[in-house]
C-alpha positions in Angstrom: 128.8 89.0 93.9 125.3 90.0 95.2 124.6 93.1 97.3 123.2 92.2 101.0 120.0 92.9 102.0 120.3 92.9 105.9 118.9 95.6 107.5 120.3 95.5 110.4 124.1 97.3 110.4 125.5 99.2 113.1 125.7 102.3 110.8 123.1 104.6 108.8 124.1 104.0 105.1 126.3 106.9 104.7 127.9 106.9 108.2 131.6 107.7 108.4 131.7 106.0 111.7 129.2 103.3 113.9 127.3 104.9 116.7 129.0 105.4 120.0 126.0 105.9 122.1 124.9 102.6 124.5 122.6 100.6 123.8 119.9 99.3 126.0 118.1 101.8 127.8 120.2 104.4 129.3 121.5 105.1 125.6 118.1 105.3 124.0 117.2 107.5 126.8 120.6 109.4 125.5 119.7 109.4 121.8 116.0 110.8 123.0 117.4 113.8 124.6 120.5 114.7 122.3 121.5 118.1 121.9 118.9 119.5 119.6 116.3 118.3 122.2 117.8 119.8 125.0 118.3 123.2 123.4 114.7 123.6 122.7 113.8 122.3 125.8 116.3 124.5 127.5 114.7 127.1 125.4 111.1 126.5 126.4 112.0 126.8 130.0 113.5 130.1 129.4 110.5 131.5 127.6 108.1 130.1 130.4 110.5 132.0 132.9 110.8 135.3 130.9 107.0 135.4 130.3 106.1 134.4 134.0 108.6 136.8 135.4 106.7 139.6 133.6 103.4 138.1 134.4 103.1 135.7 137.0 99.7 134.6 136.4 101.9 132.7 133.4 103.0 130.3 136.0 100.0 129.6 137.5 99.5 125.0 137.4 96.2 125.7 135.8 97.8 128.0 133.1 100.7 125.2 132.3 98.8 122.4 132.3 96.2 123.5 129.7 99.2 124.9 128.0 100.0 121.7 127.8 96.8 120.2 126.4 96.6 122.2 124.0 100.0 121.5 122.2 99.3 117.2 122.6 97.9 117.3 119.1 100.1 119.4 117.3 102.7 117.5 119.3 101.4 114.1 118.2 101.5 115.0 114.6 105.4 116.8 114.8 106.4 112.8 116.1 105.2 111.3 112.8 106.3 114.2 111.0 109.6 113.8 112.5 109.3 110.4 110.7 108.7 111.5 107.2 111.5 114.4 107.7 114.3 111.7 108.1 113.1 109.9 104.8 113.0 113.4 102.7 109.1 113.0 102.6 106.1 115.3 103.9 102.6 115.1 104.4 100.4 118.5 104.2 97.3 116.5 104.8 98.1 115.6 108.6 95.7 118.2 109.4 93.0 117.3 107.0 93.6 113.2 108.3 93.1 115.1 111.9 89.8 116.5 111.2 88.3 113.9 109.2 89.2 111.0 111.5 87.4 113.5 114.3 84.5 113.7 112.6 84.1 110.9 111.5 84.3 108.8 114.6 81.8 111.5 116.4 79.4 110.7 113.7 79.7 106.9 114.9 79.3 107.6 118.5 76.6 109.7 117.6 74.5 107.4 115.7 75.2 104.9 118.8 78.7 102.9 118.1 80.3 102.2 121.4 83.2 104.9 121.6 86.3 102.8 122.3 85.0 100.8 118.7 84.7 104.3 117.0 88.0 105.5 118.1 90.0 102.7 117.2 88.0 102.9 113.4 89.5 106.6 113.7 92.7 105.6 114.3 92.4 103.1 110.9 90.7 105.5 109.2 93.8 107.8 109.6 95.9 105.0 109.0 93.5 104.2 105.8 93.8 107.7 104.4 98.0 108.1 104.8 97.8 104.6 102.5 95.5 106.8 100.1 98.3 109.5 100.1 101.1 106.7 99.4 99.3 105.1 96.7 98.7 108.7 94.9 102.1 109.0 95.5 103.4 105.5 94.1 100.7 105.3 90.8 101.3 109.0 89.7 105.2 108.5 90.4 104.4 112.5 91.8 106.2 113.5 95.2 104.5 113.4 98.3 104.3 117.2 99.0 102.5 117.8 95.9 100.0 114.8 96.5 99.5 115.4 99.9 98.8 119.1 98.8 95.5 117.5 96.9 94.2 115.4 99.3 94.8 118.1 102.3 91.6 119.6 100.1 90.0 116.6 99.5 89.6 115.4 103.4 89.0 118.7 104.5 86.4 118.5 101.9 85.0 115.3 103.2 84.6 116.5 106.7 83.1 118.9 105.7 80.5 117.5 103.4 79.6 114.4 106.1 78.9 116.8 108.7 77.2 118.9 106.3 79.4 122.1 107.5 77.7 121.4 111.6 79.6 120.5 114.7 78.7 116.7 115.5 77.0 117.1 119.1 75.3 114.5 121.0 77.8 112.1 122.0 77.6 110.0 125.1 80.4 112.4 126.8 79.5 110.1 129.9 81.0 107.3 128.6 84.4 105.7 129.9 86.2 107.2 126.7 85.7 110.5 127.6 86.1 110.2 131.1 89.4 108.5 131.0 91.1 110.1 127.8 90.0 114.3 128.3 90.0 113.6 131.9 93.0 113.8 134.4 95.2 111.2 136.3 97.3 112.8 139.0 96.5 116.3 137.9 97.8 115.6 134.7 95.9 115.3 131.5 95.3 111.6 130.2 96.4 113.1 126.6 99.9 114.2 128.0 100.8 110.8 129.9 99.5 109.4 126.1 101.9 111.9 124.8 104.7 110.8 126.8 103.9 107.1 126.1 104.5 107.8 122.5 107.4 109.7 122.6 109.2 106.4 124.3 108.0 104.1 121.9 107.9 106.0 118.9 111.9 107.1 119.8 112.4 102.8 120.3 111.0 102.4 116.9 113.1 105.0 115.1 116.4 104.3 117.1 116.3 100.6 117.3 113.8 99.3 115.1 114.8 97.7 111.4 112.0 100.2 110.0 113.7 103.3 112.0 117.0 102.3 110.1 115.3 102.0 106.8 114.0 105.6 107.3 117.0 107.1 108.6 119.4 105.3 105.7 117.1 106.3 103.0 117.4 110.0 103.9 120.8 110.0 104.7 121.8 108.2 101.1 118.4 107.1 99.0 120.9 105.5 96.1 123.2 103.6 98.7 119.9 102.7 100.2 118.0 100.9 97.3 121.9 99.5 96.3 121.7 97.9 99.9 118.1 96.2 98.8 116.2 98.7 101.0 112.7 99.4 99.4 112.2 102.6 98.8 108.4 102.8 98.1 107.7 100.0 100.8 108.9 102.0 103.3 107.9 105.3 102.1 103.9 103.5 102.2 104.7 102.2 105.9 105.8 106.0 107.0 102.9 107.6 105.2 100.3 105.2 107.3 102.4 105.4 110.3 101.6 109.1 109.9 97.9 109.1 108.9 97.3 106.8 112.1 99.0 109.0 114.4 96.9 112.2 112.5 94.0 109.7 113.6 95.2 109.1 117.4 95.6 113.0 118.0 92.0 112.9 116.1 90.8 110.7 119.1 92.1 112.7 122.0 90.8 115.4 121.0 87.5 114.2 120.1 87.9 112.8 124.0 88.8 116.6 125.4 86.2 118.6 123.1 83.3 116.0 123.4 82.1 117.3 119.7 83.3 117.3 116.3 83.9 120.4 114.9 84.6 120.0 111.0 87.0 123.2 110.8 89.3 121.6 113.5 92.9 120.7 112.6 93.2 123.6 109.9 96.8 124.7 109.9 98.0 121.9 111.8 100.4 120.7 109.3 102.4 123.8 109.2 102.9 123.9 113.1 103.9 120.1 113.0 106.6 120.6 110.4 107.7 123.9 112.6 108.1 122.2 115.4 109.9 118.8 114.1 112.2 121.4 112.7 112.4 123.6 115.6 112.9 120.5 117.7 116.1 119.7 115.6 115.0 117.4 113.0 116.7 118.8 109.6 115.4 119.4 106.3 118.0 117.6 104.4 117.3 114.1 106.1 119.1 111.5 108.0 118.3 112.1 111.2 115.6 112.7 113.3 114.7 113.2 117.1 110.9 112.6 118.1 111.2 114.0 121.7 112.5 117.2 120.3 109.7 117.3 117.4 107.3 117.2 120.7 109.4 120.2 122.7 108.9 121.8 119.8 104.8 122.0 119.5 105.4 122.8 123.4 107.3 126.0 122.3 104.9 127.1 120.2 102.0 126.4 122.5 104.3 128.5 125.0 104.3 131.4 122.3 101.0 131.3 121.2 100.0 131.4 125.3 102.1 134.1 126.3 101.2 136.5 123.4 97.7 136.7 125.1 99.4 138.2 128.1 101.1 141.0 126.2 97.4 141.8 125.0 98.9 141.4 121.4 95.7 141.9 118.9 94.5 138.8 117.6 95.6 139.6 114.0 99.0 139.7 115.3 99.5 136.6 116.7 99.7 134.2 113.7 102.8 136.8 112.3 104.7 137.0 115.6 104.3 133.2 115.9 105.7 132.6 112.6 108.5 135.2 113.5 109.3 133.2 116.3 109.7 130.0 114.2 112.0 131.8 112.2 114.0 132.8 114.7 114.0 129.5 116.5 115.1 127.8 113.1 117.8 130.3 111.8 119.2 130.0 115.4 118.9 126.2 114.8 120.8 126.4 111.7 123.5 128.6 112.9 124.2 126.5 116.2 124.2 123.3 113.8 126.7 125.2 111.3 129.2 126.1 114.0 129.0 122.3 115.6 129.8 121.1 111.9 132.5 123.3 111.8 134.2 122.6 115.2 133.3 118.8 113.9 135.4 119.6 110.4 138.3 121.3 112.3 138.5 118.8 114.6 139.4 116.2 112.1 141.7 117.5 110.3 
């Protein structure tokens, strides 16, 4: 008797029981905001309301929507991240992909490539380089953290040895690309309606899609996985360049909102990604994964990082009490999840 190879079971491999949550749209719309996403959303709002109760300038529109803007990119990467998470896999050269898609791209509008053409070669080119990453990966047989750890160096390297260590200026900021994607609609920043675009669809795909399942069963059980006929390294190259193209979107809008390319950008990227798919309630150990919280969580930190200029914290303080906060926000993660596998446990005996 031959194993199947269907991929499209009502249960992640490992599952004790099928899913309970309705399909169709009111249950993905469930699935998007489960608990872990509410709890750092619930916590966001709280932080916003402590901070602006303090200081009310903190609540000014102005203040929360380029609080806003500023965590789309970090936000964009956490929802790919979230990706990799669910599969056991990580990237460290998201921020690297970032940078040199940005640059690269500026250099083409520079030299006089029509925008919307360079920004979709930014987006393959950050598709390009997470295939890079899955090849080093799948040739070397080495895991993905250590490889990624290379090439992190090597595209930073790149940027930075294209643009000869100079911000790319020049660019036709007057063009429709940069009027429409670092402009507003509504009073709301293009890049945040983008952002919310892509939590929907990236959420379908994980939730619904045969690809989402393959993800989510290979981190929940890798063995009963490749017994099911689920390819392992086939998936694990589709989730690498699903990553390095959305390291190349976020590339884009910001190229769109700064109007230069600035060959430093992106540095430290990767770790704020992986903190907030964390914080956002996507676990280390696999499985599972929620891309709406992954984004709530690059909010929270964008919240943090804003409101410690209002305490008149020194510079040289804020990247300690930011990663104080993420280690807060996680142990408190990890001690709500504990107690709800607990009451889970209890309940079934």
């Amino acid at each position: 008797m031959t194993s199947s190879t269907t991929d499209a079971p009502a249960q992640d491999v490992g599952a004790g029981t099928p899913d309970a949550t309705p399909r169709g749209p009111r249950g993905l719309a469930r699935r998007a905001f489960a608990v872990e996403s509410m709890s750092v959303l619930i916590a966001t709002v709280a932080l916003i309301a402590v901070i602006g109760a303090i200081h009310p300038d903190f609540l000014d529109p102005r203040q929360l929507r380029d609080m806003l803007q500023q965590s789309v990119y970090v936000a964009v990467l956490a929802a790919g991240v979230a990706f990799l998470l669910a599969m056991r896999e990580i990237d460290l050269s998201i921020g690297a992909i970032f940078g040199l898609s940005l640059i690269c791209s500026a250099m083409l509008m520079r030299d006089g490539v029509n925008p919307w053409l360079a920004a979709v070669a930014g987006v393959l080119l950050g598709a390009l380089l997470g295939l890079v990453n899955a090849a080093i990966v799948q040739v070397f047989r080495i895991p993905a953290i250590v490889a990624t750890l290379a090439t992190l160096s090597m595209f930073r390297g790149l940027a930075l040895a294209l643009s000869e260590g100079q911000q790319v200026v020049g660019l036709p900021i007057d063009h429709a690309f940069f009027e429409i994607f670092g402009g507003r609609l509504l009073g709301i920043p293009v890049s945040v309606l983008v952002l919310v675009v892509l939590a929907v669809a990236l959420t379908f795909v994980l939730r619904t899609t045969p690809f989402g399942y393959r993800v989510r069963s290979i981190g929940s059980n890798p063995d009963a996985a490749v017994f099911s006929g689920i390819s392992v390294a086939r998936v694990r190259i589709q989730a690498l360049m699903v990553m390095g193209a959305l390291a190349g979107l976020a590339g884009m809008l910001g190229l769109a909102f700064f109007g230069s390319g600035d060959p430093n950008i992106g540095g430290g990227f990767e770790l704020l990604a992986i903190a907030a798919a964390v914080i956002g309630g996507t676990p280390l150990r696999g499985g599972s994964a929620t891309v709406v919280g992954a984004m709530l969580g690059a909010v929270l930190l964008s919240v943090v990082t804003s409101g410690l200029v209002y305490f008149d914290i020194p510079v040289n303080w804020s990247s300690f009490a930011t990663g104080a906060v993420i280690l807060v926000a996680v142990g408190v993660d990890s001690l709500l999840r504990r107690r709800r596998e607990s009451r889970a446990a209890a309940a079934g005996l």
